[in-house]
C-alpha positions as CSV (number, residue, x, y, z in Angstrom):
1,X,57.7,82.9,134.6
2,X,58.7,86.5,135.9
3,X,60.1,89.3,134.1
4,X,61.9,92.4,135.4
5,X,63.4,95.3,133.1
6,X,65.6,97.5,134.3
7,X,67.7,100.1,132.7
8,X,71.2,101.5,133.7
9,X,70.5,105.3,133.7
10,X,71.4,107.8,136.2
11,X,68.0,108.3,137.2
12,X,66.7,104.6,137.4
13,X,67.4,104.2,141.1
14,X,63.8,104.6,142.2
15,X,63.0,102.3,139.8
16,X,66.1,99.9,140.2
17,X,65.2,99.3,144.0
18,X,61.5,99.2,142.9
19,X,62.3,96.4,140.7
20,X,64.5,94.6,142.4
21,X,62.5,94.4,146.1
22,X,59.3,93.2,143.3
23,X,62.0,90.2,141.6
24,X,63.2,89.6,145.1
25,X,60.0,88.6,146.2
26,X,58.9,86.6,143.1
27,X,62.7,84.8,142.4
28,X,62.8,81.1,144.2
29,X,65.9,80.3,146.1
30,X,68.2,77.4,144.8
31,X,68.4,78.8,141.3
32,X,70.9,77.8,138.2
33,X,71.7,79.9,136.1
34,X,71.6,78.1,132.3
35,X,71.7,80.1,129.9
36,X,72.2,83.8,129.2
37,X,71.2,85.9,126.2
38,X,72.1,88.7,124.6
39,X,70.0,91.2,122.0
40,X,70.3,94.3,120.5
41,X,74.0,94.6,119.7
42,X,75.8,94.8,115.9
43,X,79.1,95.7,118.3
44,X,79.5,92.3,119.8
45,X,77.9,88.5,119.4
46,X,75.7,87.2,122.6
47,X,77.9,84.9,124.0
48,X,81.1,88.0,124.0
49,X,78.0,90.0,126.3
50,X,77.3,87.0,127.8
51,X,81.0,87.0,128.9
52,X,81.1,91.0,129.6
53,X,78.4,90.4,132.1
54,X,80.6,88.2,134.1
55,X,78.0,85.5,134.6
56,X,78.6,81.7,134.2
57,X,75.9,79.1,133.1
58,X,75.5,76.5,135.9
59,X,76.7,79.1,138.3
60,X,73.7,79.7,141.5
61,X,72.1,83.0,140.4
62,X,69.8,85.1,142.7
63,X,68.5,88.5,141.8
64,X,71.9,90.5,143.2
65,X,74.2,88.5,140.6
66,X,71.4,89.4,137.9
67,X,71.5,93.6,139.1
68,X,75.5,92.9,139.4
69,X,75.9,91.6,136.0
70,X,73.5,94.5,134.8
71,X,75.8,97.0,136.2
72,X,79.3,95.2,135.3
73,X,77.5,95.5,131.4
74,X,77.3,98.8,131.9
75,X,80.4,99.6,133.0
76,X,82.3,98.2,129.9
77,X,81.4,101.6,128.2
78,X,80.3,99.4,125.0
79,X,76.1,99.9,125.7
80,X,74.5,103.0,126.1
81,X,71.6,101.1,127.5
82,X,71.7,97.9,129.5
83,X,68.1,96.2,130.5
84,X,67.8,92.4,132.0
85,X,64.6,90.0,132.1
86,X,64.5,86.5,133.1
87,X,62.6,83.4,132.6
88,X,63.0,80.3,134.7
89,X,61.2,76.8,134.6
90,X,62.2,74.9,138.0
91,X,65.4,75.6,139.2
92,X,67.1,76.4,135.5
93,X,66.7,80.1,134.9
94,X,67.8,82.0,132.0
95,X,68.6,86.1,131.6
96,X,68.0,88.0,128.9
97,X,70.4,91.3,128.5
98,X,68.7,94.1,126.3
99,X,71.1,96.4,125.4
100,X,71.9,99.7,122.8
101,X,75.1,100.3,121.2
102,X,77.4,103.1,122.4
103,X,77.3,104.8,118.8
104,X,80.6,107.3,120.0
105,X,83.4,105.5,120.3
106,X,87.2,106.4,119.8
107,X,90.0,104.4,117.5
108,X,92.2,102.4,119.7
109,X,96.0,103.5,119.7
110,X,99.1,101.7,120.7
111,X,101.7,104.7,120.9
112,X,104.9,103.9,121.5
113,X,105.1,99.8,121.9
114,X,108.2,98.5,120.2
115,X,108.7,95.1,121.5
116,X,104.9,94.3,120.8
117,X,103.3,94.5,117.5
118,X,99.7,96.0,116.8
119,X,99.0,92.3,115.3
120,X,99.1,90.8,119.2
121,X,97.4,92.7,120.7
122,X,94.4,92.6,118.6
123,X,95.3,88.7,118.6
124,X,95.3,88.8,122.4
125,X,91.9,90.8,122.6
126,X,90.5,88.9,120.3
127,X,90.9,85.6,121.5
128,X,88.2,86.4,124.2
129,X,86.2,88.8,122.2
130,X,86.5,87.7,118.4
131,X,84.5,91.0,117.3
132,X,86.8,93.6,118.6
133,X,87.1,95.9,115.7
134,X,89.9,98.7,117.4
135,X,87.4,100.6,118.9
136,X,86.9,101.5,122.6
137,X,84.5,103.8,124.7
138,X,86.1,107.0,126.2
139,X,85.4,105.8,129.6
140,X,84.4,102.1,130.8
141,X,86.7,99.4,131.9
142,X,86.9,98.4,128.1
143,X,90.0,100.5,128.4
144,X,91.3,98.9,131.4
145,X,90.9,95.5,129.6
146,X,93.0,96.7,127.0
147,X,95.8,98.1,129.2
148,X,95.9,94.9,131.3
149,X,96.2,92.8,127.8
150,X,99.0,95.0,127.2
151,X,100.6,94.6,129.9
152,X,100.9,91.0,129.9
153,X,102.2,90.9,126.5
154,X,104.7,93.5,127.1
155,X,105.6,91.1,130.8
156,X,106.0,87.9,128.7
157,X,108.6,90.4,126.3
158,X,110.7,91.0,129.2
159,X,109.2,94.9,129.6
160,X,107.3,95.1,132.6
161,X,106.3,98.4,132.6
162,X,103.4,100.2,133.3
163,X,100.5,101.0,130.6
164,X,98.2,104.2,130.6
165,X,95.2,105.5,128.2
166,X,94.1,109.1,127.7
167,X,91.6,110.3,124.8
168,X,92.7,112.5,123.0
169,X,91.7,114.8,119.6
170,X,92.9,113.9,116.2
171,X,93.3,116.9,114.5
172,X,93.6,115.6,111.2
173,X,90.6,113.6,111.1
174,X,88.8,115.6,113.8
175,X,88.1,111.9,115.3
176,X,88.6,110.9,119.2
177,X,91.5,108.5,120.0
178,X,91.9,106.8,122.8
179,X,96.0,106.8,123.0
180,X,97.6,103.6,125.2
181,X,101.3,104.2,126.0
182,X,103.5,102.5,128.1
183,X,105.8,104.6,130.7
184,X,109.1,103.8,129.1
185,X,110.7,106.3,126.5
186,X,112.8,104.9,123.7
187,X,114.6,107.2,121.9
188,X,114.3,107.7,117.9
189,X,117.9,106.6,116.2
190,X,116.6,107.0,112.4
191,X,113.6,108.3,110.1
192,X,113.3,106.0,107.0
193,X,110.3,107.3,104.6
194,X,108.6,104.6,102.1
195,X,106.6,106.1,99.0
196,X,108.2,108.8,97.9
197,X,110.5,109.9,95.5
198,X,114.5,110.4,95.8
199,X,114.1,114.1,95.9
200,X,111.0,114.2,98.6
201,X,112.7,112.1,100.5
202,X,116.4,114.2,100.7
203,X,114.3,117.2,102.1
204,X,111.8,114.9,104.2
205,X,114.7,113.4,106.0
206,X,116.8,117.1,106.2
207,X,113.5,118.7,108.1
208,X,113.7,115.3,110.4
209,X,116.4,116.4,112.7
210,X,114.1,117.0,115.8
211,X,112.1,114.0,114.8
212,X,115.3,112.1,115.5
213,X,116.0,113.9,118.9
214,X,112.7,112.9,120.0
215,X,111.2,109.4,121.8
216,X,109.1,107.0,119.8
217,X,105.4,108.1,119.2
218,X,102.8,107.0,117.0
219,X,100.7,110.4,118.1
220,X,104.0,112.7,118.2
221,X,105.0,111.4,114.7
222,X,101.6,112.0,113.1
223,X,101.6,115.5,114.9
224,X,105.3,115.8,113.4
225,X,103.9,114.9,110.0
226,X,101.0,118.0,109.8
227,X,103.6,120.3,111.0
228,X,106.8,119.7,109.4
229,X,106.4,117.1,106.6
230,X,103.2,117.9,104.7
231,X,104.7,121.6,104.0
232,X,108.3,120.5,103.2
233,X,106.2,118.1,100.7
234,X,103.9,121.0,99.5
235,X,107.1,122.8,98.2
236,X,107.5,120.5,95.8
237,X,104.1,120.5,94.9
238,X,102.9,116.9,96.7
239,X,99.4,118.5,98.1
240,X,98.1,115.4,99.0
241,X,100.9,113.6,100.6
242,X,99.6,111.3,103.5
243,X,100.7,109.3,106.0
244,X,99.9,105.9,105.8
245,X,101.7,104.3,109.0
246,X,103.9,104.7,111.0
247,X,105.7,102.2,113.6
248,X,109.2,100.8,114.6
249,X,111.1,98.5,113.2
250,X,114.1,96.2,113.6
251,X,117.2,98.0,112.7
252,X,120.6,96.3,113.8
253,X,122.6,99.8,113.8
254,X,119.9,101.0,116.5
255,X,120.8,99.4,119.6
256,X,119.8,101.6,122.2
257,X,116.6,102.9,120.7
258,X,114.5,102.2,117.1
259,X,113.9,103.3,114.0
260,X,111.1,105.1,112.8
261,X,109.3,104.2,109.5
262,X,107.0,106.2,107.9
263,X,105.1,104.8,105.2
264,X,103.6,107.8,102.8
265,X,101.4,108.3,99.8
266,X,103.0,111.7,97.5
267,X,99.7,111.4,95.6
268,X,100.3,113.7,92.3
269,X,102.3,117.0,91.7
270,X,99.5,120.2,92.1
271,X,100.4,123.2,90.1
272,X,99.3,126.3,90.8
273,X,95.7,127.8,89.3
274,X,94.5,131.3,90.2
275,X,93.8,133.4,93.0
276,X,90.8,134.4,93.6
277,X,90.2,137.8,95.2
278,X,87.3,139.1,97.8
279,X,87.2,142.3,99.2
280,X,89.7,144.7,96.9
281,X,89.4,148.5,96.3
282,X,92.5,150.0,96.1
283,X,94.1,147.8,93.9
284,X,93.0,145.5,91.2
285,X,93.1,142.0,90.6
286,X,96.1,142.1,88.4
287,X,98.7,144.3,90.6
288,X,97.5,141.5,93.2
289,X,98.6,138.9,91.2
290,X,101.5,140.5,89.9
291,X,102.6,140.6,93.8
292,X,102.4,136.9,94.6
293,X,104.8,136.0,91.6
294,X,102.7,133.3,90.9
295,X,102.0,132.0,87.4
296,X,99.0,129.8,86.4
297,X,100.6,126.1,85.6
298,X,104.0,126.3,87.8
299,X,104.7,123.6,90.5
300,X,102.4,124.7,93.7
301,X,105.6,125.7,96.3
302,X,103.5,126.9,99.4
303,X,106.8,128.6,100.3
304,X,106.7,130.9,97.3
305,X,102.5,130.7,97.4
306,X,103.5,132.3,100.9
307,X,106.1,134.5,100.3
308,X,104.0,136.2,97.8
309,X,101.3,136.4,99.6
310,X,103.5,138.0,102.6
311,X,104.0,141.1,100.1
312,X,100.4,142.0,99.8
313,X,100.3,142.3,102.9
314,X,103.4,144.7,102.7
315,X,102.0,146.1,99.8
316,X,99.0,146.9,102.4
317,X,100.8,148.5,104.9
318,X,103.3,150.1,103.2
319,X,100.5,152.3,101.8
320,X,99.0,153.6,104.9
321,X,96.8,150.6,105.1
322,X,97.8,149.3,108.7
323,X,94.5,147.8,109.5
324,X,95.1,145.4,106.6
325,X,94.0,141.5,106.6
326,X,93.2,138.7,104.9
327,X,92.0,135.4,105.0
328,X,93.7,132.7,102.3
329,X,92.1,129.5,101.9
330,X,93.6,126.8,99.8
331,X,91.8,124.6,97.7
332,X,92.8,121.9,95.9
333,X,91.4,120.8,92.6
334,X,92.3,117.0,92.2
335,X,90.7,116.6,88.7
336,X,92.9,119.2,87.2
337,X,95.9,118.7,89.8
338,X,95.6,122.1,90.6
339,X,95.8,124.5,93.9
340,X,93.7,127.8,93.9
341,X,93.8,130.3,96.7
342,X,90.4,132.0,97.8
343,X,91.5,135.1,99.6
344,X,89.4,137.7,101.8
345,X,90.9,140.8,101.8
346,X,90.1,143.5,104.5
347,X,91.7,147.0,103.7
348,X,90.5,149.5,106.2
349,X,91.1,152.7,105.9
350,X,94.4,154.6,104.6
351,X,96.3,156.4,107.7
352,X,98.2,159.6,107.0
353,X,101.0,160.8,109.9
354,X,99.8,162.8,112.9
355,X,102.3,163.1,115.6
356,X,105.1,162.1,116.9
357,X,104.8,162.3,120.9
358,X,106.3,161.0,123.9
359,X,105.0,159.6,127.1
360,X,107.1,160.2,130.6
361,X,109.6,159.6,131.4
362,X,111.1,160.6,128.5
363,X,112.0,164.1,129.0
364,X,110.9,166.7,125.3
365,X,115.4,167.2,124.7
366,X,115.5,163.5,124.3
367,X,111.9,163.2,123.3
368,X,113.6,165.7,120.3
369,X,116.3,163.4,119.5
370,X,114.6,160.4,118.7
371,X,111.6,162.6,116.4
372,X,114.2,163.7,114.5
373,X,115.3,160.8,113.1
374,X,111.6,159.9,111.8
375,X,111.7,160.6,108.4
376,X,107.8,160.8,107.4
377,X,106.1,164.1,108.0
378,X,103.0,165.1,109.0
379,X,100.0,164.3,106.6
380,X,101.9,162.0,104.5
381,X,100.8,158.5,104.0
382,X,102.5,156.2,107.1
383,X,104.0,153.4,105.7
384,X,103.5,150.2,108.3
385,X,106.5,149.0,107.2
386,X,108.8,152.2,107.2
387,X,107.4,152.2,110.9
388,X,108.3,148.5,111.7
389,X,112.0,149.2,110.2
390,X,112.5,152.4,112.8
391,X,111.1,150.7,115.6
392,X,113.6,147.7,115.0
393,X,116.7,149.7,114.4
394,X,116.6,153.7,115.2
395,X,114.3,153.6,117.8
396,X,115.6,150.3,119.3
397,X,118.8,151.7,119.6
398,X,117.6,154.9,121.4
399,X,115.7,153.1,123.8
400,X,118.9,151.2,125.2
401,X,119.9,154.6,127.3
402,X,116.9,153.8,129.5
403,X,117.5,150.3,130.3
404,X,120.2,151.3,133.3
405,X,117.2,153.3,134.3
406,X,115.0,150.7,134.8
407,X,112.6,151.6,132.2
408,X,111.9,149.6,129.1
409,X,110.5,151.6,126.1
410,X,108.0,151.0,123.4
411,X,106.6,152.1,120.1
412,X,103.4,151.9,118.8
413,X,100.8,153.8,116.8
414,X,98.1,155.1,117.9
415,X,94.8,155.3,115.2
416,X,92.6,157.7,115.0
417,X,89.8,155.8,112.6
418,X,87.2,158.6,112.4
419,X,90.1,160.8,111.1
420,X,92.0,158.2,109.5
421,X,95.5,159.9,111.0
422,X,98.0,157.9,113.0
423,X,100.5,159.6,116.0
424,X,103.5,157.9,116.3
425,X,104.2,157.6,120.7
426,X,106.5,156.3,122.9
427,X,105.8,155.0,126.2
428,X,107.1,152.8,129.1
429,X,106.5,149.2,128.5
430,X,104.1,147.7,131.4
C-alpha cells in the first residue's frame, strides 16, 4: 500500500511536485477508484467532501484526478487545510481526504429575492449537501454554488436574472456577511411593522417615508432600521427594540413592487437613571444636571436626553469655553429598565476677546464697518455662541458685497492657548 500527503498551502509546491513525481512512480495503471473518505471535518459529513472533491467511486483514478480533487477541495473555501493519502489492494484504490475547518466564515444573505423564499434555497442546497448550516467562506466557489442554486430557482419562477455576492460588514453585530442579490430592483409599495404597539408603530411608519421610496433590501432595511427606527423607538423609551426579520410578502394592493415586513421585538420601556460626570471644574454636578432637564424615573426620550445634552455644550461655549467636548456613552441597565449616560467632559481653557482684525482684501473703512457691529469688547469673556449667531446673520450679510467681486469671505477665531485670548478675523475663503 502507498501513502502520499500533501497539503494545499501556498508554499507546498516544492513539495506537491515532490510528491506527486514519488506517487507517480509507485501508483499502477488501470486503477478504480472505490471508495473515498473523509476526516477531520464537524462542517460537513464524508460522503458531502466526498462529493466536494468531485470524484466518483468506480470512476479510473490515477494520481492527477487524486492532486485535482485535492485542489477542487480546496477551492470550496470550506477547509483551511486539505491533505490526501491512498491505499489500494489490486486495482480497487481508496483516498483518504484530511482536512481542517475554515473556522471564519460569513452568514449567508438572500437580499432582495421576492419570488423565492429563504426556505428553498436552503431546501435546494441542502438536497446535495444536508449539513449546510447558512454559512459560506468569503472566497471559494462555495459562493458560486450558491449563486448558481439561485439562479435556477429564480429561472424555474419565471425571473431569469442575474445573481451576485459581495461580503460585506454587519455593523450591528460586527459579523461578516456574505450578501447574494439578484440584478433586478423592485420597488418598496408599503412598510408593515409586527410587535409593537399602536403608538410605536404610528411614528415607525411616519419616519418610513424614504424606506418606501426605496427598492427591496434585506441589508438596506436593517441599515434603515439602526438609523431611523431604533431612535424614533428610543423616544418613547423602547432601548431595546430589535429587529427580528425582515422580508416581502404577498400583498394584492402591491402590484408593481412588494411590501416590506418588519417583524420587531419593543423589549421594555427604559426610563431615565443618572448622569454620570467625568472631567468637570467649572461647574458642578448639579448645574449639569439641571441643564439636561432630565429627571431620574421619566420615560428615556433620546431626543430630549439629546437636546439637553446639546445645552451643555452651549453652556460651554457660551462661557468662553470654545475648546469644549465631551464624550456621552449610554448604558443601559436591563434589571432596573433604566438608561444612564457616562459622560467625559473636556473644558479647556476659558478665552477672553483679543481682536477683531481683517485679512485683504478687505480694505480697514469696510474692515470698520463690520467691527462695529461686534458687540463683545476686548478682554471680556467670548461667548462661542454669541460668535456663531454674528457669523450667521451680521457678518453673513456683510460678506454678500464681495461676492460680485469674486471673493468669498469667512470668519473664524483664532486661539491663542498660552494666553487664553481669542481674535476675532476675517479672511478670504480658499
Amino acid at each position: 500500500m502507498s501513502r502520499c500527503r500533501c497539503p494545499v498551502t501556498a508554499g507546498c509546491y516544492i513539495l506537491l511536485v515532490f510528491c506527486s513525481i514519488l506517487a507517480a512512480q509507485q501508483l499502477p495503471s488501470g486503477m478504480k477508484l472505490e471508495r473515498i473518505e473523509a476526516q477531520g471535518s464537524l462542517l460537513f459529513m464524508p460522503s458531502e467532501i466526498a462529493k466536494m472533491s468531485g470524484l466518483r467511486t468506480g470512476q479510473d483514478v490515477d494520481m492527477a484526478a487524486l492532486q485535482k480533487a485535492n485542489v477542487t477541495l480546496g477551492e470550496w473555501g470550506y477547509f483551511s487545510g486539505v491533505r490526501f493519502s491512498y491505499r489500494y489492494t489490486g486495482t480497487n484504490l481508496t483516498v483518504v481526504f484530511q482536512v481542517e475547518d475554515e473556522k471564519k466564515l460569513l452568514t449567508y444573505l438572500p437580499d432582495n429575492f421576492t419570488s423565492i423564499r429563504d426556505e428553498e434555497i436552503l431546501e435546494a442546497i441542502r438536497q446535495e449537501y444536508p449539513s449546510f448550516g447558512g454559512k459560506v467562506p468569503a472566497r471559494g466557489t462555495a459562493n458560486q454554488y450558491v449563486e448558481e442554486k439561485i439562479e435556477k430557482l429564480l429561472k424555474a419562477k419565471g425571473s431569469p436574472a442575474t445573481v451576485t455576492f459581495a461580503s460585506v460588514l454587519n455593523v450591528r453585530s460586527g459579523q461578516g456577511q456574505m450578501v447574494f442579490r439578484q440584478n433586478k430592483e423592485i420597488p418598496i409599495c408599503a412598510v408593515h411593522f409586527q410587535g409593537v404597539g399602536s403608538d410605536l408603530e404610528s411614528d415607525l411608519t411616519a419616519v418610513s417615508a424614504k424606506l418606501r421610496e426605496s427598492s427591496y433590501s434585506r441589508q438596506s432595511a436593517a441599515a434603515f432600521f439602526d438609523l431611523t427606527l431604533l431612535p424614533a423607538a428610543r423616544r418613547h423609551g423602547y432601548w431595546r427594540l430589535e429587529l427580528l426579520e425582515a422580508r416581502a410578502i404577498d400583498d394584492s394592493s402591491c402590484s408593481t413592487g412588494t411590501t416590506l415586513l418588519l417583524r420587531l421585538g419593543d423589549g421594555d420601556v427604559f426610563s431615565w437613571g443618572a448622569a454620570i460626570w467625568d472631567g468637570n471644574q467649572n461647574q458642578t454636578n448639579a448645574m449639569l444636571d439641571d441643564l439636561t432637564g432630565m429627571r431620574n424615573g421619566e420615560i428615556a426620550d433620546i431626543g430630549k436626553i439629546e437636546a439637553g445634552l446639546s445645552k451643555v455644550t452651549e453652556s460651554y461655549r457660551s462661557g468662553g469655553f470654545l475648546d469644549f467636548s465631551m464624550t456621552p456613552r449610554a448604558e443601559q441597565d436591563d434589571q432596573r429598565r433604566q438608561v444612564n449616560y457616562r459622560i467625559q467632559l473636556k473644558e479647556g481653557a476659558q478665552y477672553s476677546m483679543g481682536q477683531f482684525l481683517c485679512a485683504s482684501p478687505v480694505d480697514p473703512t469696510s474692515c470698520s464697518s463690520i467691527r462695529s457691529k461686534w458687540k463683545i469688547p476686548a478682554g471680556d469673556i467670548l461667548s462661542g455662541t454669541v460668535f456663531e449667531q454674528f457669523k450667521a446673520d451680521a457678518f453673513a450679510d456683510w460678506a454678500k458685497q464681495y461676492v460680485p467681486k469674486g471673493v468669498v469671505l469667512n470668519l473664524i477665531l483664532q486661539e491663542n492657548a498660552a494666553r487664553r485670548v481669542a481674535d476675532v478675523v476675517v479672511i478670504p475663503q480658499k
